[in-house]
GUDO-729588 format. One record per residue (C-alpha): residue number from 1; chain; x, y, z. Coordinates in steps of 0.02 Angstrom, whole numbers, plus 32768, in hexadecimal, padded with zeros to 4 digits. Layout:
<pts>
<pt><pos>NUM</pos><unit>A</unit><px>X</px><py>Y</py><pz>Z</pz></pt>
...
</pts>
This chain:
<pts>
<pt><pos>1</pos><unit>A</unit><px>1A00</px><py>D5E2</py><pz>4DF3</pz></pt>
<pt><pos>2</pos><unit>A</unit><px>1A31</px><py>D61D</py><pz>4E9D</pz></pt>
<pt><pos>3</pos><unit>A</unit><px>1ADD</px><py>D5CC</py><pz>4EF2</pz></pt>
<pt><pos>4</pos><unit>A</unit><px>1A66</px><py>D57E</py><pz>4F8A</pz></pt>
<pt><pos>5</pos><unit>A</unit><px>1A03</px><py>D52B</py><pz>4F01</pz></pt>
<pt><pos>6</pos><unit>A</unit><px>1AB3</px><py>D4F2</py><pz>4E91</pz></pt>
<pt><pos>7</pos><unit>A</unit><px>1AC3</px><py>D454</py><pz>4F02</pz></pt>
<pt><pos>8</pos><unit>A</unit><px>1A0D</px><py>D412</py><pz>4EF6</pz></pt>
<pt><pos>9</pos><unit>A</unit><px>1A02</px><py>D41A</py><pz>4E2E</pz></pt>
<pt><pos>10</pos><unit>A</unit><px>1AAE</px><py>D3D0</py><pz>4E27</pz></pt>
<pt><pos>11</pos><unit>A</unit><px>1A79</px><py>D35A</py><pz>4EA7</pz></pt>
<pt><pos>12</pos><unit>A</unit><px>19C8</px><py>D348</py><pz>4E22</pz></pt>
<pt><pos>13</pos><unit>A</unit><px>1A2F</px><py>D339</py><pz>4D6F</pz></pt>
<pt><pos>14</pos><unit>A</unit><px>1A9A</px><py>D2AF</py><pz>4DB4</pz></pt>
<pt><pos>15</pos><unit>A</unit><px>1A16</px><py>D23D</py><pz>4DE0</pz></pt>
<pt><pos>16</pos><unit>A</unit><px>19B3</px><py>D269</py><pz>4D50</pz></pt>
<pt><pos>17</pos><unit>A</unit><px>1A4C</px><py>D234</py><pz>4CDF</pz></pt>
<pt><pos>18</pos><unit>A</unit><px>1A5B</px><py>D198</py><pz>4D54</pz></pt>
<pt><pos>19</pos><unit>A</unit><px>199F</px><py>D17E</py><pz>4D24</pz></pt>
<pt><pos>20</pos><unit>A</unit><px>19B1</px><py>D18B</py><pz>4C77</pz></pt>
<pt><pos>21</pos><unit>A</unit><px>1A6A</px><py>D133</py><pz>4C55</pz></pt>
<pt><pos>22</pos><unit>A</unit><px>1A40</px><py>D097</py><pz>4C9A</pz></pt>
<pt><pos>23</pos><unit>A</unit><px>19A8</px><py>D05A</py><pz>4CFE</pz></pt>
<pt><pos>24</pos><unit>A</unit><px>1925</px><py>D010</py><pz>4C9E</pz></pt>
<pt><pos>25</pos><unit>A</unit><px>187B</px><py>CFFD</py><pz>4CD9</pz></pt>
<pt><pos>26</pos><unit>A</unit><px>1889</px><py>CF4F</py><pz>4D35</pz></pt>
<pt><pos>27</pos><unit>A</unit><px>1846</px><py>CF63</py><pz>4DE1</pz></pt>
<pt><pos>28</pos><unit>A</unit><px>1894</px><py>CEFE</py><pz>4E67</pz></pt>
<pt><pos>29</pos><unit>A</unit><px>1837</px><py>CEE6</py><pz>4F0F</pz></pt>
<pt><pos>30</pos><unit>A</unit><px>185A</px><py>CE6B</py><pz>4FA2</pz></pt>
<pt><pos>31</pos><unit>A</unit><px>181B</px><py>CE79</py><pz>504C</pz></pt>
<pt><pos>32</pos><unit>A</unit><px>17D2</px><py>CF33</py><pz>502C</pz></pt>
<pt><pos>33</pos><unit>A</unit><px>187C</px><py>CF77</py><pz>4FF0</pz></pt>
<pt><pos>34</pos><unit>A</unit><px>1866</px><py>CFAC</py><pz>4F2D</pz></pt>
<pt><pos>35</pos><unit>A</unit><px>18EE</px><py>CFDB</py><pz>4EB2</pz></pt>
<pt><pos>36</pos><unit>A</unit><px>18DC</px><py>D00E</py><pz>4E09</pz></pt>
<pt><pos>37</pos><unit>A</unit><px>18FC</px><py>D0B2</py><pz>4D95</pz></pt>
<pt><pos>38</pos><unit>A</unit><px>18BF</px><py>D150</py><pz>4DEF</pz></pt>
<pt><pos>39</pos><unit>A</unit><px>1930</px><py>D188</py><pz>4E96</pz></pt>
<pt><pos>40</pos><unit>A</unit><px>18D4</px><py>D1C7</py><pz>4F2E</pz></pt>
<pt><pos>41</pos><unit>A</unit><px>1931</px><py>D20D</py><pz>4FD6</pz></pt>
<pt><pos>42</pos><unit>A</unit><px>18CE</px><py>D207</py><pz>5064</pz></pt>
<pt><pos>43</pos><unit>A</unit><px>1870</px><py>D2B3</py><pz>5093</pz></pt>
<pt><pos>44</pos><unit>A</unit><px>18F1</px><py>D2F2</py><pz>50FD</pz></pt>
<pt><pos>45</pos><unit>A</unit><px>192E</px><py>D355</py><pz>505F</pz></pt>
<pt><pos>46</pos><unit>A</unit><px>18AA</px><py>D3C8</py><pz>5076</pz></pt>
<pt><pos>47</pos><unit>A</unit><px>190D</px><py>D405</py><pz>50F5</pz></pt>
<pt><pos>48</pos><unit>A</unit><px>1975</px><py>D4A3</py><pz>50A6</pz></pt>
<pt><pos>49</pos><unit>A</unit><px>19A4</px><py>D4CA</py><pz>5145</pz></pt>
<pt><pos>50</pos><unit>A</unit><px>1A2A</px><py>D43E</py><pz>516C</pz></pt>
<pt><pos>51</pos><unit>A</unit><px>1ABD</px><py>D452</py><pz>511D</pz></pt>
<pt><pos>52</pos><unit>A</unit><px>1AFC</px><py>D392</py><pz>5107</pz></pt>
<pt><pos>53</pos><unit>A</unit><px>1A5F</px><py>D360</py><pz>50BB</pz></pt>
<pt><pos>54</pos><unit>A</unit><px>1AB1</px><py>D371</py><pz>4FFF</pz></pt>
<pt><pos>55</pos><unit>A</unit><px>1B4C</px><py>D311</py><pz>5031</pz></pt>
<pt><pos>56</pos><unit>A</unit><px>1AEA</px><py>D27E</py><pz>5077</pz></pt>
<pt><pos>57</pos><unit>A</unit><px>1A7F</px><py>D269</py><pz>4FDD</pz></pt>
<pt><pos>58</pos><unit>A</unit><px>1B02</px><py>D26F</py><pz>4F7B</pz></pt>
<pt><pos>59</pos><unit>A</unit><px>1B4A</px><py>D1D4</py><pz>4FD9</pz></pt>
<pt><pos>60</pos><unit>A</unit><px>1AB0</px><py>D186</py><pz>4FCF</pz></pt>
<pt><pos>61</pos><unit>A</unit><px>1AA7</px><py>D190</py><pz>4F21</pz></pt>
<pt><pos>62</pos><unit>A</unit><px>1B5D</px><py>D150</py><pz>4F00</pz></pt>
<pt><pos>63</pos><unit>A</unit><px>1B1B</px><py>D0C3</py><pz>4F76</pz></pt>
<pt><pos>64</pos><unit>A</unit><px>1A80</px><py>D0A7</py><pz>4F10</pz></pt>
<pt><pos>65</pos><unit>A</unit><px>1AE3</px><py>D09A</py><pz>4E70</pz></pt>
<pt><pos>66</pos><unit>A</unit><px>1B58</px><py>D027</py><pz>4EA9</pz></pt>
<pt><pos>67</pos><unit>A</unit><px>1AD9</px><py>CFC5</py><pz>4F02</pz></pt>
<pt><pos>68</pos><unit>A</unit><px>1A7F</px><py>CFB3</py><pz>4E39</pz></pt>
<pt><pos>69</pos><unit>A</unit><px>1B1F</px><py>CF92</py><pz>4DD7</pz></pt>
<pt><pos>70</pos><unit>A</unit><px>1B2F</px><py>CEEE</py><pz>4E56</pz></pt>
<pt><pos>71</pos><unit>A</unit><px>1A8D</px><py>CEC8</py><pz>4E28</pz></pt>
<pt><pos>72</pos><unit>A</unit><px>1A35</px><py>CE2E</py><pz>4E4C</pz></pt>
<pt><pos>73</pos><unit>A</unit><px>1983</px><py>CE03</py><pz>4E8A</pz></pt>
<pt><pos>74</pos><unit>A</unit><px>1961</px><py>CE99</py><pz>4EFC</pz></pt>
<pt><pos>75</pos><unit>A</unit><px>19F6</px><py>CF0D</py><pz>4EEA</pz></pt>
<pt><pos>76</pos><unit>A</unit><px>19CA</px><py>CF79</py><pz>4F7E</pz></pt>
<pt><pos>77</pos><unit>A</unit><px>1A12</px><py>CEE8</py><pz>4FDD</pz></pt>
<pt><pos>78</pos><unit>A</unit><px>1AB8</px><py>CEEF</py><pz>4FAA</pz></pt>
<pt><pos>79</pos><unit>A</unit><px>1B37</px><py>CF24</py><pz>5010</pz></pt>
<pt><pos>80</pos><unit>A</unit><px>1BEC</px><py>CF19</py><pz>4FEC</pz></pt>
<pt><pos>81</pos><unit>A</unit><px>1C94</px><py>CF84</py><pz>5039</pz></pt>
<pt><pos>82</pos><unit>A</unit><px>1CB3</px><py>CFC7</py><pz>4F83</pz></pt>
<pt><pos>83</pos><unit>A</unit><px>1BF5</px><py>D021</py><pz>4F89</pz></pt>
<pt><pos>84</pos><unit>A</unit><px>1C1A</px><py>D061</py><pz>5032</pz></pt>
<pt><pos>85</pos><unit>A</unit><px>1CBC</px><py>D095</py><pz>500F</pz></pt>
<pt><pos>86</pos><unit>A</unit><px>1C73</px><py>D0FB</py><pz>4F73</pz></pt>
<pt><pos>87</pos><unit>A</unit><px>1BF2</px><py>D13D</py><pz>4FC6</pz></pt>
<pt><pos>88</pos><unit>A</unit><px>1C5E</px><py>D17C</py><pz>5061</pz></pt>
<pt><pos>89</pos><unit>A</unit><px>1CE3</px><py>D1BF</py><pz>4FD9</pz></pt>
<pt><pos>90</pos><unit>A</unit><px>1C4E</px><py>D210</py><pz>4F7C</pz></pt>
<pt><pos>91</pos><unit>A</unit><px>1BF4</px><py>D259</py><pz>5025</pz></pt>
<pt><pos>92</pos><unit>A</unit><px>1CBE</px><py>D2A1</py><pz>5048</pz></pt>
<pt><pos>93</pos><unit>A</unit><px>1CC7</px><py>D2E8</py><pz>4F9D</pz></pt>
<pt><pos>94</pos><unit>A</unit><px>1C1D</px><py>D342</py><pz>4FA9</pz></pt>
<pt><pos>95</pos><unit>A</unit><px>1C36</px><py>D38A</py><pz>5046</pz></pt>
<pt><pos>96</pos><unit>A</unit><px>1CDA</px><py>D3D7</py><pz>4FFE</pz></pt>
<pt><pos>97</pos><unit>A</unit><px>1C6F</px><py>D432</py><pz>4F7B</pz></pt>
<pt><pos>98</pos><unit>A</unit><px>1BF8</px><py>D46C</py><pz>4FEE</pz></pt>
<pt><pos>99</pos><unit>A</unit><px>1C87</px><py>D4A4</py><pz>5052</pz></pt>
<pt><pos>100</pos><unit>A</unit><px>1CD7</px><py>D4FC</py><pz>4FC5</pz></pt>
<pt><pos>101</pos><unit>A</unit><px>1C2D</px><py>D547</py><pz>4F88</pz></pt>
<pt><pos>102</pos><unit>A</unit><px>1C19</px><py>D58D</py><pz>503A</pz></pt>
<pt><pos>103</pos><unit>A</unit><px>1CD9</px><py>D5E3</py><pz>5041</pz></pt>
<pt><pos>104</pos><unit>A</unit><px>1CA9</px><py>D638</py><pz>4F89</pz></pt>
<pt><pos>105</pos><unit>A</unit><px>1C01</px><py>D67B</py><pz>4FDB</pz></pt>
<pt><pos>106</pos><unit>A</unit><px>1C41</px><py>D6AD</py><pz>5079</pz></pt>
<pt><pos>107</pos><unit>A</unit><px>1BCA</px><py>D651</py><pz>50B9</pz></pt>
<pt><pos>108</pos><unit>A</unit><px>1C06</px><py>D601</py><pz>517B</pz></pt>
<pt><pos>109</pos><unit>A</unit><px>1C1B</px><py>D556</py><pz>5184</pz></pt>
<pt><pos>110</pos><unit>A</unit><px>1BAD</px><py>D501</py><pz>51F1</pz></pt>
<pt><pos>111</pos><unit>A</unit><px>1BCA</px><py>D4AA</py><pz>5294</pz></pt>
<pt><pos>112</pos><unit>A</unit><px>1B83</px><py>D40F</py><pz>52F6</pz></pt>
<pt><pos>113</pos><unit>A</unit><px>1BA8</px><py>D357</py><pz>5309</pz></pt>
<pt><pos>114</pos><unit>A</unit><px>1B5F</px><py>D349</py><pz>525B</pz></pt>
<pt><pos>115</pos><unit>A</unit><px>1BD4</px><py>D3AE</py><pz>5212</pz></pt>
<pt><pos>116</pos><unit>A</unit><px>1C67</px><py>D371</py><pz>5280</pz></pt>
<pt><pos>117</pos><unit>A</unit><px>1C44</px><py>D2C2</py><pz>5231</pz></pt>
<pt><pos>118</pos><unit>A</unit><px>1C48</px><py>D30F</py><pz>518E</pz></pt>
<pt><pos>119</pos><unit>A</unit><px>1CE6</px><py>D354</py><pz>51B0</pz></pt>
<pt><pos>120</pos><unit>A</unit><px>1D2D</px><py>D2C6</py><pz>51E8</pz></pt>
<pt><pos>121</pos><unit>A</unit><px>1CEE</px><py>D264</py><pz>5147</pz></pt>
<pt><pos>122</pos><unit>A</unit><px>1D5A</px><py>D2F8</py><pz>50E4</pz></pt>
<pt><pos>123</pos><unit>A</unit><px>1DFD</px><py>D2E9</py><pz>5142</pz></pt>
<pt><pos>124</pos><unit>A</unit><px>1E07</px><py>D223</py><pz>5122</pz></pt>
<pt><pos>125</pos><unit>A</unit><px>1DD2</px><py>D22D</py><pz>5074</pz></pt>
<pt><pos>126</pos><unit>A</unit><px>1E5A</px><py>D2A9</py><pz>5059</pz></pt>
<pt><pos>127</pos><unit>A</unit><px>1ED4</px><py>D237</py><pz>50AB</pz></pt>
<pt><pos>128</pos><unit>A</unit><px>1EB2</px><py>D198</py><pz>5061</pz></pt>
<pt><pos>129</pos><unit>A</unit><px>1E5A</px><py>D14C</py><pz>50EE</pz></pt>
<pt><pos>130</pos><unit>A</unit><px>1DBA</px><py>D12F</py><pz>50CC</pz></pt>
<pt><pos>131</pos><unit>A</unit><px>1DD5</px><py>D080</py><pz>50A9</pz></pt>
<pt><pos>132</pos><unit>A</unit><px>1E13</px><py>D053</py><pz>5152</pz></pt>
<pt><pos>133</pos><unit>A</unit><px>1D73</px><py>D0B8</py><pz>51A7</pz></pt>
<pt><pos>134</pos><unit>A</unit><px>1CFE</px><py>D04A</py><pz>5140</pz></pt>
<pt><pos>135</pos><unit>A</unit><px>1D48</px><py>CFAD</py><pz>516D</pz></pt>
<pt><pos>136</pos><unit>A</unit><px>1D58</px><py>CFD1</py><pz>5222</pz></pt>
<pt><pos>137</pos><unit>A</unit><px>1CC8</px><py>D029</py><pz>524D</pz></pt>
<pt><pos>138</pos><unit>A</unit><px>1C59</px><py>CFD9</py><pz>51D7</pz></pt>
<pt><pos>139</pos><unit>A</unit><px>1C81</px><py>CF42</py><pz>5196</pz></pt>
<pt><pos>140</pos><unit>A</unit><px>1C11</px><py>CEB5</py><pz>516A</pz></pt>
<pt><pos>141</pos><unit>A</unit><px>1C3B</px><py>CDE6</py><pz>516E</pz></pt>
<pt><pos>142</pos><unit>A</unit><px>1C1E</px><py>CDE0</py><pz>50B2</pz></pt>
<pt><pos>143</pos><unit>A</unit><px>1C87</px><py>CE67</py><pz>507F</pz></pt>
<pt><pos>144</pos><unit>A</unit><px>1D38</px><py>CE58</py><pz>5045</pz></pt>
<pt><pos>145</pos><unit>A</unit><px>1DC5</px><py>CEB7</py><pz>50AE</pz></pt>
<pt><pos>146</pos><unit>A</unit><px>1E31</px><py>CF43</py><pz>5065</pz></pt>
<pt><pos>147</pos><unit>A</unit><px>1EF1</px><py>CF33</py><pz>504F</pz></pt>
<pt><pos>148</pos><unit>A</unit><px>1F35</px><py>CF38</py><pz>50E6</pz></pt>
<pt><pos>149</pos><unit>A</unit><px>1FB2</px><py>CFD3</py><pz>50CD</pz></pt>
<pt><pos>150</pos><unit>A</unit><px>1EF9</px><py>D02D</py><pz>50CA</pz></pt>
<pt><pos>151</pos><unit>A</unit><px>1ED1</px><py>CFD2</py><pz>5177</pz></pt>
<pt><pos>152</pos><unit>A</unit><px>1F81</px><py>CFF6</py><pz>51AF</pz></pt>
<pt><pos>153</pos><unit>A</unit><px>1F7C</px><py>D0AF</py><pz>517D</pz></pt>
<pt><pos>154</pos><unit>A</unit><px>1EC1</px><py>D0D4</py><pz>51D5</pz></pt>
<pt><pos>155</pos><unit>A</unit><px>1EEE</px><py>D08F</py><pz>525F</pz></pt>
<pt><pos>156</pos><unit>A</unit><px>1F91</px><py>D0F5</py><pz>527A</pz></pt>
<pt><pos>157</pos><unit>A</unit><px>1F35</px><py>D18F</py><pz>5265</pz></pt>
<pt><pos>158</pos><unit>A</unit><px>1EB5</px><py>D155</py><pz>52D0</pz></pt>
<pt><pos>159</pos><unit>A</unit><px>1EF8</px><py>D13C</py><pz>5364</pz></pt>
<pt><pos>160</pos><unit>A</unit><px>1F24</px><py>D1F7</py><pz>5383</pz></pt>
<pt><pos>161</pos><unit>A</unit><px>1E95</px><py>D239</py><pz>52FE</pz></pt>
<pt><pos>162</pos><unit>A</unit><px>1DFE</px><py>D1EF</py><pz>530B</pz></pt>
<pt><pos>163</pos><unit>A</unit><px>1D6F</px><py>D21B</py><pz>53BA</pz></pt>
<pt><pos>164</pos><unit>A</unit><px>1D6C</px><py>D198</py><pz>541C</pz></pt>
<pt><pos>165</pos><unit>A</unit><px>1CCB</px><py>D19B</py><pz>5424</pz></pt>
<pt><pos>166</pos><unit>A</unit><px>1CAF</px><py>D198</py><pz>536C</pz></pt>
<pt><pos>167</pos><unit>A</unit><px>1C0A</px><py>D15C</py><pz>5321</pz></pt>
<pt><pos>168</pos><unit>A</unit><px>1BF2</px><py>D127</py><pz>5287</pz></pt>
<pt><pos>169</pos><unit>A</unit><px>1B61</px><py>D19B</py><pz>5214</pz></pt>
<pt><pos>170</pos><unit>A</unit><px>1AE8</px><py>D173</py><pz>5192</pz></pt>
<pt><pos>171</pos><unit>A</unit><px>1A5C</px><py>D1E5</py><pz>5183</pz></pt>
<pt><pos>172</pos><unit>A</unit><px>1A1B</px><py>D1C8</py><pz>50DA</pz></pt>
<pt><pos>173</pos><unit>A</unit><px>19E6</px><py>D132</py><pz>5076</pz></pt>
<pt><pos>174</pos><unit>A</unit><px>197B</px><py>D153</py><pz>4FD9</pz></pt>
<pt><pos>175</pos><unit>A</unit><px>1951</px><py>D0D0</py><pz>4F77</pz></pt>
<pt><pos>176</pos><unit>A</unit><px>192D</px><py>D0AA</py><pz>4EB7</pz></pt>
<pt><pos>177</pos><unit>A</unit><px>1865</px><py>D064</py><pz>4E7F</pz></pt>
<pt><pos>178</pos><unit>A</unit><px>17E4</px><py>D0AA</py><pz>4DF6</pz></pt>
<pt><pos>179</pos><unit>A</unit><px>1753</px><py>D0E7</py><pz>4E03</pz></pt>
<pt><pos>180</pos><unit>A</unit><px>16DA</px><py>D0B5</py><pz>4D80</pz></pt>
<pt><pos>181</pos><unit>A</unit><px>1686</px><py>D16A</py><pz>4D78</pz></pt>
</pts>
C-alpha cells in the first residue's frame, strides 16, 4: 500500500469496524434522511486531489457515531455540543496525521482557505479551545454550555487569535442507512 493511499484504508477499516461493532440492521428514515449500519460520505471523496477531504470524513464519522450512540427515532437528527465537540477534536486530530504523514514524505503542505481553516482547527485543539469555538460559533438552543473556564479561555485567545472575519466550516456530512442489496 502506497502512503497517498494509507489515509483512505485507514479512513475504510474504521468504519468497517464501526459497521461491524455495533449497528445492527434497523433502518431509520424520517423525512428522506436514513440511518442505519453501512456509512456513506458524499462523492466529494472521489476527489484525491484535495487534501482536507480525509480530515473532514473523519469528523463526519465521529459525528455520525455520536449522532447513533444518542439514538432515538431518527438518529441523524441529533445534534448535541458533545458530538460537535468530538467531531471538531477528531477533524483536529486527523489533520495532524495528515500533517505529520506529509513532513515524513516531504511532501509540501498545502495552502488555501481550506487548509487555513484546518489549521486553525489544529492550533485550538492543541490548546484546549475547542470547546469555547463550538459554543460560540456554533451553538444550538438545545445544547448544554461548556464550563465556563473553557468559554473564558477561547475567548482570551480570541480576541488577538482568531480572523475577524472567521467563518465557521463544515464540508462533509455522510450519513449511516443499508442497502438491502
Amino acid at each position: 500500500m502506497t502512503s497517498q493511499n494509507a489515509p483512505f484504508a485507514a479512513l475504510l477499516i474504521t468504519v468497517l469496524l464501526a459497521t461491524l461493532c455495533g449497528c445492527d440492521r434497523r433502518i431509520y428514515v424520517k423525512d428522506g434522511v436514513t440511518d442505519g449500519d453501512r456509512f456513506s460520505l458524499p462523492t466529494i471523496l472521489d476527489d484525491a486531489g484535495d487534501p482536507t477531504v480525509h480530515a473532514w470524513a473523519a469528523y463526519s464519522l465521529a459525528r455520525s457515531v455520536c449522532q447513533l450512540e444518542i439514538g432515538g427515532t431518527n438518529p441523524a437528527r441529533n445534534s448535541s455540543f458533545g458530538c460537535e465537540l468530538a467531531a471538531r477534536e477528531a477533524l483536529a486530530e486527523r489533520w495532524n496525521e495528515l500533517e505529520a504523514d506529509r513532513r515524513i514524505t516531504g511532501e509540501s503542505t498545502p495552502e488555501g482557505p481550506a487548509v487555513d481553516y484546518l489549521n486553525l482547527m489544529s492550533v485550538m485543539h492543541s490548546r484546549d479551545l475547542l470547546a469555547g469555538y463550538v459554543w460560540v460559533y456554533l451553538a444550538e438552543p438545545h445544547w448544554k454550555a461548556p464550563e465556563p473556564a473553557a468559554l473564558g479561555r477561547f475567548e482570551a485567545w480570541a480576541q488577538d487569535q482568531m480572523p475577524r472575519n472567521h467563518q465557521v466550516e463544515t464540508r462533509i456530512v455522510g450519513s449511516w442507512g443499508y442497502a438491502a442489496n
